[in-house]
C-alpha positions as CSV (number, residue, x, y, z in Angstrom):
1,X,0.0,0.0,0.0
2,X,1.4,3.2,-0.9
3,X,0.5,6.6,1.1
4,X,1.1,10.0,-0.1
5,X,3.1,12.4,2.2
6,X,2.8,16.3,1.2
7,X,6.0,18.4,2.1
8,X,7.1,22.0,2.1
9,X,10.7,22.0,0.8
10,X,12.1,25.6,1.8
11,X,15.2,26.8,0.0
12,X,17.4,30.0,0.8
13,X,20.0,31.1,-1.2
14,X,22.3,34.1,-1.6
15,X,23.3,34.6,-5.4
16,X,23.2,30.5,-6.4
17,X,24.5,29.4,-3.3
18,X,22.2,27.1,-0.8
19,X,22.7,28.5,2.4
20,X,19.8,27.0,4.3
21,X,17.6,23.7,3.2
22,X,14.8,22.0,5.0
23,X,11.5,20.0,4.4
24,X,8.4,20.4,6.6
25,X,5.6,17.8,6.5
26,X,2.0,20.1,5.6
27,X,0.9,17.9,8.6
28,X,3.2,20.4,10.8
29,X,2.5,23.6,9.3
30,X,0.3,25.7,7.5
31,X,0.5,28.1,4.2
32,X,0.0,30.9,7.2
33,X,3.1,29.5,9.1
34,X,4.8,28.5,6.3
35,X,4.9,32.6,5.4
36,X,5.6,33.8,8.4
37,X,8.4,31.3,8.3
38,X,9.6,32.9,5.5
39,X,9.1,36.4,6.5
40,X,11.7,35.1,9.6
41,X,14.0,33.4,7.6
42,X,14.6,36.7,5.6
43,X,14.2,39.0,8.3
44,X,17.3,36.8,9.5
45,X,19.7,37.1,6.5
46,X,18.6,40.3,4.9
47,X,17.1,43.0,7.4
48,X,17.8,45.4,10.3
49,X,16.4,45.5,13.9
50,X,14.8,48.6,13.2
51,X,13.5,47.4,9.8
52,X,12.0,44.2,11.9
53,X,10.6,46.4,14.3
54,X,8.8,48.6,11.1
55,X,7.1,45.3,9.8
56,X,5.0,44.9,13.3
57,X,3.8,48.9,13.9
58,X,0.7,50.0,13.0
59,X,0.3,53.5,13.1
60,X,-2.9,55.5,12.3
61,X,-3.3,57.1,8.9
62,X,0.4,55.7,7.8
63,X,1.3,53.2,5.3
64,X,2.8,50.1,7.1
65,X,6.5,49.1,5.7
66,X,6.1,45.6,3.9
67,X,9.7,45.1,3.2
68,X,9.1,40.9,2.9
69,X,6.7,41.0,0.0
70,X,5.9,37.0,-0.8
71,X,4.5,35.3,-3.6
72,X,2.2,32.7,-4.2
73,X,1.6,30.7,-7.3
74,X,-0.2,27.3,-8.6
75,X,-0.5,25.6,-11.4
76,X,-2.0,21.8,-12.4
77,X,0.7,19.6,-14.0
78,X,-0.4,16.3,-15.1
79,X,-3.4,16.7,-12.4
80,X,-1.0,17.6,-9.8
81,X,-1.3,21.1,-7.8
82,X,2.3,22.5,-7.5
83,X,2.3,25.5,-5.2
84,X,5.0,27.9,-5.0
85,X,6.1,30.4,-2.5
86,X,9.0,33.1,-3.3
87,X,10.7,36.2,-1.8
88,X,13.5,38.0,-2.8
89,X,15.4,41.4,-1.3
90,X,18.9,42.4,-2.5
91,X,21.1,38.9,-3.0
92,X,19.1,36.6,-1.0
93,X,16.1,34.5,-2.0
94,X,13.4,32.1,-0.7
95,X,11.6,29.1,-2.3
96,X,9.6,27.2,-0.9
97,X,7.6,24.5,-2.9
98,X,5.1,21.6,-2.3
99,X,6.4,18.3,-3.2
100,X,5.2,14.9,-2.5
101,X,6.8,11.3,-1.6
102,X,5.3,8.4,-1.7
103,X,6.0,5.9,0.7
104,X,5.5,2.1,0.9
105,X,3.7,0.8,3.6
């Protein structure tokens, strides 16, 4: 019997080089988690305190500093949904991508 296991696999890079590479089970997190994840990962390699800080305010009547813009796309392939997430600031970027393994049981 064969089951299907859905997985994020989350890539950052700076230029071509991998500098950070995991896979997270969609049992563990969510597409909301999964960008805020993001969002952290970049905050991490790319951005100030103070730019950090900026993200979280929310002052009346001005515009709230999104300097973590993500996107999201899908597509069918051969009746498969492949969903996509990806960020980029200056030399750094994020992937993150559904994939799925099949496993025997």
């Amino acid at each position: 019997m064969e089951i299907e296991d859905k997985y994020w696999e989350v890539v950052c890079c700076r230029h071509l080089k991998t500098i950070y590479k995991t896979s997270i089970n969609t049992k563990h997190i969510s597409e909301k988690g999964l960008k805020s994840l993001i969002e952290t990962l970049m905050a991490k390699y790319v951005l100030s305190d103070d730019e950090i800080v900026e993200e979280y305010l929310r002052i009346p009547f001005k515009k709230p500093i999104k300097y973590v813009q993500i996107s999201r796309t899908s597509e069918f392939i051969n009746e498969q949904l492949h969903i996509t997430f990806m960020t980029q600031i200056a030399d750094i970027s994020i992937l993150a991508y559904l994939k799925t393994k099949t496993n025997l049981v």
